[in-house]
NUKOLKOL-907379 format. One record per residue (C-alpha): residue number from 1; residue in one letter; x, y, z. Coordinates in steps of 0.5 Angstrom, whole numbers, plus 2048, in hexadecimal, padded with zeros to 3 digits. Example, Ala and Ser with C-alpha at 12.3 -4.5 7.8 and 13.67 -1.06 7.14 Angstrom:
1|a|819|7F7|810
2|s|81B|7FE|80E
! end
This chain:
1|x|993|869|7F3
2|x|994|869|7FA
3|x|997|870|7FD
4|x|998|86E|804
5|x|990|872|805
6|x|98B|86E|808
7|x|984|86F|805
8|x|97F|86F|80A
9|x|978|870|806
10|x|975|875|802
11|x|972|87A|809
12|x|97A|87C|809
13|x|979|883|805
14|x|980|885|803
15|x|97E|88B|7FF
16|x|97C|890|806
17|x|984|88F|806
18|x|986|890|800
19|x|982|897|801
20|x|986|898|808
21|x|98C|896|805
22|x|992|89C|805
23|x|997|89C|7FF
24|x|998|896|7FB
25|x|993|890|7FD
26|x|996|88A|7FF
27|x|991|885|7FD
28|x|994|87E|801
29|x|992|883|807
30|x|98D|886|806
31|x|989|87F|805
32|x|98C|87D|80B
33|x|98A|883|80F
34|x|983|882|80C
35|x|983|87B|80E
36|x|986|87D|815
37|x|980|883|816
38|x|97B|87D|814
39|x|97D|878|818
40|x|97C|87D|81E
41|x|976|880|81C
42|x|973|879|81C
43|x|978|876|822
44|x|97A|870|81D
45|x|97F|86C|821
46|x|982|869|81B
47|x|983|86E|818
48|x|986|873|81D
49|x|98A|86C|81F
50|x|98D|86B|818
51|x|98F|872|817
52|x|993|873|81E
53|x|999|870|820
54|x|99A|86C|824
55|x|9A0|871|827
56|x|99B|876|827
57|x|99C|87C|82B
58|x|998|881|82C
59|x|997|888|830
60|x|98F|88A|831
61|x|98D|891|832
62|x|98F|890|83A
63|x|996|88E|839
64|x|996|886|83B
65|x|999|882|836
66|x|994|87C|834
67|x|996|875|831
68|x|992|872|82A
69|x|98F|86D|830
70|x|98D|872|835
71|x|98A|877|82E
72|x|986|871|82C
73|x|983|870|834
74|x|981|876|833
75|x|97D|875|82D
76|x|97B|86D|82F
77|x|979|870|835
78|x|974|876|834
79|x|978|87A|836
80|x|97A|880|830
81|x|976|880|82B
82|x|977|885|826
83|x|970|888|824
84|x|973|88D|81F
85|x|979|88D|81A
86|x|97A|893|815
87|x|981|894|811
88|x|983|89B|811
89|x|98A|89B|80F
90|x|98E|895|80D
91|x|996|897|80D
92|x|99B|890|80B
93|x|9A2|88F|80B
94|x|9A6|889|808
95|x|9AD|88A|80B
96|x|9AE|882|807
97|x|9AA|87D|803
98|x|9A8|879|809
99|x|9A7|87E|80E
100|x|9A0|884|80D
101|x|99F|88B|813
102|x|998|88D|812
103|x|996|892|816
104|x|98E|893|816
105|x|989|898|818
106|x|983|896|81B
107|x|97C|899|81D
108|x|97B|893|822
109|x|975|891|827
110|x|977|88B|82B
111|x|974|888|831
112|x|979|886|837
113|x|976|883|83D
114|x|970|888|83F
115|x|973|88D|83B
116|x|973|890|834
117|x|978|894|832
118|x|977|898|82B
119|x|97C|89C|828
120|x|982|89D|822
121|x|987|898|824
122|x|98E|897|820
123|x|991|890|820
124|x|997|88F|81D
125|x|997|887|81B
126|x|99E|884|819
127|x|99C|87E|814
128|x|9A2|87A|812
129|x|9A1|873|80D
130|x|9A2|86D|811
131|x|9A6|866|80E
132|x|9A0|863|80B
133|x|99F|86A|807
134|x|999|86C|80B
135|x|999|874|80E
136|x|998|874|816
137|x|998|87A|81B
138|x|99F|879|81F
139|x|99E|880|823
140|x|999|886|824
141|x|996|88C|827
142|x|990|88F|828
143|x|98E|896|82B
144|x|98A|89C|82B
145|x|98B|8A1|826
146|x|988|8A9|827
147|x|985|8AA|820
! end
């Protein structure tokens, strides 16, 4: 049965997201959430690929809108590197079968450039099933949060 969720090996642990998870666990998001945590904590660019969009639009922390080629660039080049990645709270909304909000809180440790930047952040993910049945992110955000 193929459910429209990639499956990118057995380091993707869905369960830390099933514990974040607030009110009823939605289990397609919750694997891909878990696979999109691992792909960044490993900088696969396959992966991170075939989970974005290639409409992506996403707003960083400062406020500037990236594009998914822009996003992979970053990671291609060495430029983010995620160094810590832990799921405090997962909230998922599904407005219609093919279209998913996740909204997750983060402890994160990231390496920007020269920088690193360490904190609780909340991403809001808007994942929709593309034509082939497959889930990507078309639109996102993410932030600090005072927690």
């Amino acid at each position: 049965m193929n459910d429209g969720v990639q499956d990118f090996g057995s380091r993707v642990d869905e369960r830390i997201f099933e514990r974040a998870s607030v009110g009823t666990v939605d289990p397609d998001i919750v694997k891909l959430e878990a696979r999109l945590r691992a792909a960044q904590l490993s900088g696969d660019l396959e992966a991170l690929s075939s989970l974005m969009s290639e409409d992506l639009l996403f707003a960083g922390p400062d406020g500037n809108l990236v594009s998914k080629n822009m996003d992979i660039e970053a990671y291609r080049s060495g430029l983010v590197k995620f160094l810590r990645h832990e799921p405090l709270e997962l909230h998922v909304r599904r407005p219609t079968r093919d279209v998913a909000v996740a909204s997750l809180a983060a402890k994160l440790m990231v390496s920007v450039g020269a920088e690193v930047a360490e904190g609780n952040y909340r991403y809001t993910r808007v994942w929709q099933r593309q034509d082939d049945g497959q889930w990507k992110v078309l639109a996102g955000q993410v932030g600090p949060v005072n927690r």
